[in-house]
N, C-alpha and C positions, 0 to 999 in steps of 0.2 A: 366133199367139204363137210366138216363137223356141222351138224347142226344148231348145237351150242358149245361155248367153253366154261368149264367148272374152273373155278381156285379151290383145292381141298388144301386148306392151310393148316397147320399144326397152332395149339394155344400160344398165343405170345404174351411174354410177360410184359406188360405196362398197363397204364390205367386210365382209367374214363371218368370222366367228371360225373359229380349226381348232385343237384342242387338238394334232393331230400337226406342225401347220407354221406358219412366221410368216408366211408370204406372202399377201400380201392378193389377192382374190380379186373379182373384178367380178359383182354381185349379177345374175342371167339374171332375167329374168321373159318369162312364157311364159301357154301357153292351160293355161286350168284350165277344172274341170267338178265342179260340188254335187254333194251325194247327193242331191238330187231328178231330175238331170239321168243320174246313175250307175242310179238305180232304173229309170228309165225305159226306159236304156237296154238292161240286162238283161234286163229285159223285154221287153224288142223281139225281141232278137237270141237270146234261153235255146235250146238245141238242147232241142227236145221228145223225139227219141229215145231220148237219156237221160234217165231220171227217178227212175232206181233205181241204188244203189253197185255190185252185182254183174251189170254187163254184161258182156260176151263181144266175144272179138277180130271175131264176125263183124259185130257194130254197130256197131261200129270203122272195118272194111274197107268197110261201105255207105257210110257218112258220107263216106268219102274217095273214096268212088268219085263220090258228089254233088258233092263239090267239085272234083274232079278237069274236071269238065261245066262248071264257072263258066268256067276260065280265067286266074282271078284269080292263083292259087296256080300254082308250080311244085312239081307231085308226083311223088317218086321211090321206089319201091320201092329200098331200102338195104340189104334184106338179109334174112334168114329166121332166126326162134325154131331152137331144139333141136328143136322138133315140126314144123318148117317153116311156122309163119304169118306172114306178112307184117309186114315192120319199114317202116316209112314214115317220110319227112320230107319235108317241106310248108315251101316257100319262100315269102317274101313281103320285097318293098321290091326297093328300087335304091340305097340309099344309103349313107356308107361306113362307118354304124358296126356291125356285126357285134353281135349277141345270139342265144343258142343257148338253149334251153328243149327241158326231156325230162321227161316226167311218166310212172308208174306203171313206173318201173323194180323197185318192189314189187308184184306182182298185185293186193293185196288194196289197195292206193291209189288209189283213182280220182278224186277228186274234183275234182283238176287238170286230169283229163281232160273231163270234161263242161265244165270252166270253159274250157281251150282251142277246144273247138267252138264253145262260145259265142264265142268272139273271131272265129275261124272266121267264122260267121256277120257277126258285126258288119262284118267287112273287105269283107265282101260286098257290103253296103248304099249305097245311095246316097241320095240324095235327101231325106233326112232330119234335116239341121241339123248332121250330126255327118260332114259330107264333109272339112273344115277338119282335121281329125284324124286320117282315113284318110289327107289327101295331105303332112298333116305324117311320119308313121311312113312312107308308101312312100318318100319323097326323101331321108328322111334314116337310114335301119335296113335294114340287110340280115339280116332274120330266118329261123332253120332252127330248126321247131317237129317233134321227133320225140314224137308222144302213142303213151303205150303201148308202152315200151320191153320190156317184160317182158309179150306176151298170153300165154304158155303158162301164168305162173302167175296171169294175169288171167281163164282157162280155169276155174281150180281158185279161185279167190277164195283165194290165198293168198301169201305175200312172196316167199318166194324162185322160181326158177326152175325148169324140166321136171330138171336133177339138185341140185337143193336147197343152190345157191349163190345167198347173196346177191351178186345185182348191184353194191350200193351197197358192196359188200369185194373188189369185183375190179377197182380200176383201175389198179391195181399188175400181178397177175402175169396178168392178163387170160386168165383161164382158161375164160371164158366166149363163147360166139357174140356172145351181146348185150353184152356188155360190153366186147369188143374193138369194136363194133361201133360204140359210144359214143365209143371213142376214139379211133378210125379218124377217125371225122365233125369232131371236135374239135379236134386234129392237122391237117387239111384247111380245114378253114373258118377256125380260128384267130380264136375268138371274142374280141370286148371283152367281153363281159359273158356272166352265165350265170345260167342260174335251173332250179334244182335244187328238182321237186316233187313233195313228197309226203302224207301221213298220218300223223300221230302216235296213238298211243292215245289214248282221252277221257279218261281218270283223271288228267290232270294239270289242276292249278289254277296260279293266281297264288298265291303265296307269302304265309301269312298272312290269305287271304282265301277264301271256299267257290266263286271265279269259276274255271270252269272255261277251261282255256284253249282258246282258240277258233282264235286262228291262235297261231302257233310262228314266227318267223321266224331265222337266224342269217348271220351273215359266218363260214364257216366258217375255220379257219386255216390256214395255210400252211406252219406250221411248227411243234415239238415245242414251244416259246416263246412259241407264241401272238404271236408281233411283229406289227408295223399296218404293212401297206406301204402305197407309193400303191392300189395294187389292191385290198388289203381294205378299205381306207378307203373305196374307191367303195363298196363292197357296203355298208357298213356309213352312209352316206348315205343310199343308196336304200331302205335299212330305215328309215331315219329318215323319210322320205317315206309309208313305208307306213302304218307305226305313227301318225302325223299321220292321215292317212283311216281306217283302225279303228277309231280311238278314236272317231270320229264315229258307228260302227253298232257295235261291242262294245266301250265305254267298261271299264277295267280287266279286259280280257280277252287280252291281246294278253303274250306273252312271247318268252323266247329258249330255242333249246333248246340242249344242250350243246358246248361252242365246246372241246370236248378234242379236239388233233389225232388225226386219224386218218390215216395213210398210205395206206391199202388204200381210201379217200373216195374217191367219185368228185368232193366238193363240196372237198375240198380241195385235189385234185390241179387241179383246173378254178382256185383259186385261186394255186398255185403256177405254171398254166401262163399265169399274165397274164390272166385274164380274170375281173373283178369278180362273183360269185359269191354270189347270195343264195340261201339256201334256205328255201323257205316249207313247213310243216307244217301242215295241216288240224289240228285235233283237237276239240273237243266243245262243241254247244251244247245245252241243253234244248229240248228240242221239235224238234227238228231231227235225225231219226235215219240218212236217209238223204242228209244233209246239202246238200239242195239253199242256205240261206241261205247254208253257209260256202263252197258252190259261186258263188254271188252273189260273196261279199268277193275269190275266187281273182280271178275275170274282174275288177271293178274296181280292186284292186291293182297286178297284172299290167301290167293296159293304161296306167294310168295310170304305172305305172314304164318303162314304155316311150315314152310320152310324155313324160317327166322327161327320161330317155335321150339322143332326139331330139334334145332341145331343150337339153342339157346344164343344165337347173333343178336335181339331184338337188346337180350343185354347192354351191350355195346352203345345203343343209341340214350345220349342225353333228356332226359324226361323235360330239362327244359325249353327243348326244341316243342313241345307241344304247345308249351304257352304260348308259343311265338306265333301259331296259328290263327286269326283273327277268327270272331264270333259270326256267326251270320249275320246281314243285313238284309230288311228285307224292303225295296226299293227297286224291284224288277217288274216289266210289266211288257206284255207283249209288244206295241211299238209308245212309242212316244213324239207326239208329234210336238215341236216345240215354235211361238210364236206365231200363231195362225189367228189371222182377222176371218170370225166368226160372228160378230154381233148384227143388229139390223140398224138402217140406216141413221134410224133417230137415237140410239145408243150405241155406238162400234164398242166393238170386245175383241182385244188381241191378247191371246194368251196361249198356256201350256196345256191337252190334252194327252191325256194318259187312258189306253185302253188293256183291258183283257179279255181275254176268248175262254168261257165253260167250255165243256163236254159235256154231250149227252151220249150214253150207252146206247146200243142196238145190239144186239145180241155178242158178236163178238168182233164188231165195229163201231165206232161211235162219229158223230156230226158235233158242230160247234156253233157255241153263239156268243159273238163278238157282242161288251160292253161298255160304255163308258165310264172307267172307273174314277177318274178325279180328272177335274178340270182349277186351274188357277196357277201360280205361282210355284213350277214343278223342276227348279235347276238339280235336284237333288234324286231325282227320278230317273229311270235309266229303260230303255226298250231295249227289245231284243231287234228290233227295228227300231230308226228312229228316223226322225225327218225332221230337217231343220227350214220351217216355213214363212222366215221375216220375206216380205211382201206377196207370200200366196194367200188363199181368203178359205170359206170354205164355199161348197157348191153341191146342189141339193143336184141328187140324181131323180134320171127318168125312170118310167114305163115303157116299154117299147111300144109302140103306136098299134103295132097289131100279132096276135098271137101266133104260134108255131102251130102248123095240123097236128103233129105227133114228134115223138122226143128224138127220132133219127135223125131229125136236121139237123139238131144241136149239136153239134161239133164243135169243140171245144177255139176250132178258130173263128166260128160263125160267133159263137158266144164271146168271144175275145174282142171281134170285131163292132159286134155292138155294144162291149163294155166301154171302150175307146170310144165309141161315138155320143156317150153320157147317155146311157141306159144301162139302171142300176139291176134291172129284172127284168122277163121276160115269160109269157104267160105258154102254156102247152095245151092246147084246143084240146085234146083228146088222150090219156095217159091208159095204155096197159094198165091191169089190176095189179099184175108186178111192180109195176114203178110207181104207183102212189107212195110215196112219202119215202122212195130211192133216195138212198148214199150216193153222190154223188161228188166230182169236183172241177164240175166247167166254173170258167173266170166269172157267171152271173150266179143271179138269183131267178132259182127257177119256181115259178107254182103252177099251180091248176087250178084248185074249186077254191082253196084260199086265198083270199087278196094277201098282197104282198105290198107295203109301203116302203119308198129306200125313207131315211134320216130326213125328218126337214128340219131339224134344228140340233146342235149341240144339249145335249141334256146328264145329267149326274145319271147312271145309270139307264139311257137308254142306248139306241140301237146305234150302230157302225156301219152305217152302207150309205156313203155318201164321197164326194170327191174332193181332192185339195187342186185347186189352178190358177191361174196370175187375174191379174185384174182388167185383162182383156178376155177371160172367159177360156182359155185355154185349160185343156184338163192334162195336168202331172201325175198324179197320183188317183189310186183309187183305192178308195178304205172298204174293201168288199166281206162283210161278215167278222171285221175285226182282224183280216186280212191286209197288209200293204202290195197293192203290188204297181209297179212302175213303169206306167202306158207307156215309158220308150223304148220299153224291152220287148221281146218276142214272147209270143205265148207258150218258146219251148223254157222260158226262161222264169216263169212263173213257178214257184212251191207247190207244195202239196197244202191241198185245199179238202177241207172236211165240209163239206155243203150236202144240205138235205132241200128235196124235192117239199115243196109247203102246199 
């Protein structure tokens, strides 16, 4: 069985609407490819290396160095970070329309990059149904693919650079190695088109709706005016293209993020200097924390707007279909719990809590710390969790009454079962020099020489380790580290929990 099927169509002659021009326009049809044939492929070609958001430039530099051994690719060492690690850009095609692509110019953005490998890969393959499409992109795209613009603060899992300039603010006075270094390449190649990727935070939604936004896409602008030239017009087709296949795997989850000029952009100035200029933004799906699935959508978007490219298809699509994509909103927050009697006896409080969970780094893992971010009048608020608490109250957790010898007993059902019996923490008599201040993710809170206090009271930015239950003292819910998880479930039923030994 074909592993895909192509329509290679001849130009037809009719026209396509353009709310920017009256000129009619000769409708392209070209090779397309389902989401069953997109899954598959993904699949095929996923770089195993990465599997997790906070890798390091030296998994970076293996990878290239593997592909550097194909052949396929023309690899050039470009240039060196502030810390001097390697700047790399990875050629591919012969053909004459120019596209530049540069992901994690923020440290802490990676998920363009594992989806680049994944392309990576894919260009590699032969023999598998989808050769039709590798010799469509090489004859017709001259691609310069720089991943991991920014490893020194890809190093430290964090946005800006080794001296804490954003990248994405210096295409102007280029004050930076790497960011002259962007522009340098830019300048030189003198791209048609550009795609600018990153990460957005996950607290934003669709407007009016609790769908967290999942991808972010934008035609950035060119000018203080926001005007539609030919150039943004392209980008803002090819968005149409994308947003067309999203909606097929995150149906109302797809937005635009903020289209206010920027001058010191590197996504704007990339629009000012001729070269059509999308910017795609990762941001947040449930269940997906290390966000391998919106790693999935980067690689099928991507590739398929490259194939649009190619083939000049993305023509086709109406520019006013972009407008139609609503703006971010940003009213997301990890749960939300709504209508809970929290006050004390001589003044009751029934209201709307609204929490979020930081990250803290650990080398190439990280822990979380659950907080309260707004409390009062939240109909307009939306969790990724939510809980709807008219007649539950809240309920302060315990101590366990006596501590563990050592951390073997803790077994995540021992820990489950004293989290159920309202014991928010649990103390470990005697801790290996390895597990002091252990990554871990049993259902408590674990310490040792540190005292550990659960929640005693609702507070604007304090702690989340406390319970919701009825007003006979029965415990429902347990808000463990800014965590929801639901005492009627099993403990094989519980998430994934980033909890640190204290």
């Amino acid at each position: 069985m074909k592993l895909f099927l192509v329509s290679l169509g001849l130009l037809a002659a009719t026209t396509c609407s353009n709310p920017f021009s009256s000129s009619k326009q000769t409708l392209k049809m070209g090779m397309q490819v389902d989401s069953s044939q997109w899954n598959s492929m993904h699949a095929s070609y996923k770089e195993s290396a990465l599997f997790h958001r906070r890798f390091k430039h030296k998994d970076v530099d293996s990878l290239i160095q593997v592909h550097r051994n194909s052949g396929l690719f023309n690899i050039s060492q470009i240039g060196k970070s502030v810390e001097g690690r390697a700047i790399y850009e990875i050629a591919y095609g012969k053909g004459d329309k120019k596209v530049m692509l540069w992901s994690q110019m923020h440290g802490d953005e990676p998920t363009a990059t594992m989806a680049l490998f994944d392309i990576f890969n894919f260009l590699e393959g032969k023999g598998d149904g989808f050769d039709s499409i590798r010799n469509l992109l090489q004859e017709n795209l001259s691609i310069r693919f720089i991943p991991m613009l920014n490893p020194d603060g890809a190093e430290r899992f964090l946005r800006r650079n080794a001296q804490s300039i954003d990248l994405n603010r210096d295409a102007r006075a280029n004050q930076t190695v790497e960011g002259a270094l962007l522009k340098s390449r830019a300048k030189e190649f003198n791209p048609r088109y550009g795609f600018n990727l990153h990460d957005q935070n996950i607290y934003y939604n669709v407007p009016d709706t609790k769908n967290p936004v999942t991808i972010s896409l934008l035609a950035p602008a060119y000018n203080t005016e926001r005007d539609v030239n030919e150039v943004r017009e392209g980008a803002m087709q090819i968005i149409v293209g994308m947003n067309k296949i999203l909606q097929q795997y995150v149906p109302d989850a797809v937005a635009k993020y903020d289209d206010t000029y920027t001058p010191r952009g590197f996504g704007d100035n990339f629009q000012s200097w001729g070269a059509s200029t999308v910017l795609i933004e990762s941001g947040g799906l449930k269940g997906d924390p290390e966000k391998q699935q919106i790693r999935k959508l980067n690689f099928i978007i991507i590739l398929n707007a490259l194939m649009e490219i190619a083939q000049g298809t993305y023509e086709n699509y109406d520019a006013k279909g972009y407008e139609e994509i609503p703006f971010n909103a940003s009213q997301m927050h990890d749960i939300v719990i709504r209508g809970l009697s929290f006050g004390n006896d001589s003044i009751p409080l029934k209201s709307d809590i609204a929490i979020r969970r930081g990250e803290t780094t650990v080398a190439g893992d990280y822990f979380v710390r659950g907080r309260v971010e707004d409390i009062g009048d939240l109909p307009e608020s939306y969790g990724y969790d939510e809980v709807e608490a008219d007649g539950l109250r809240f309920i302060a957790g315990k101590i366990a009454p006596q501590a563990i010898p050592d951390l073997s007993i803790l077994t995540p059902e021992v820990a489950y079962d004293l989290l159920k019996k309202g014991y928010m923490g649990v103390q470990v008599a005697k801790l290996l020099p390895a597990e002091e201040g252990m990554l871990h993710s049993l259902p408590i809170q674990v310490f040792s020489k540190t005292a550990f206090a659960a929640t005693p009271f609702i507070d604007l930015g304090g702690t989340t380790n406390f319970y919701i239950g009825d007003s006979t003292g029965n415990l429902k819910y347990a808000i463990l580290n800014g965590y929801l998880i639901d005492l009627s479930k099993s403990v094989k039923d519980i998430g994934l929990l980033k909890n640190r030994i204290q």
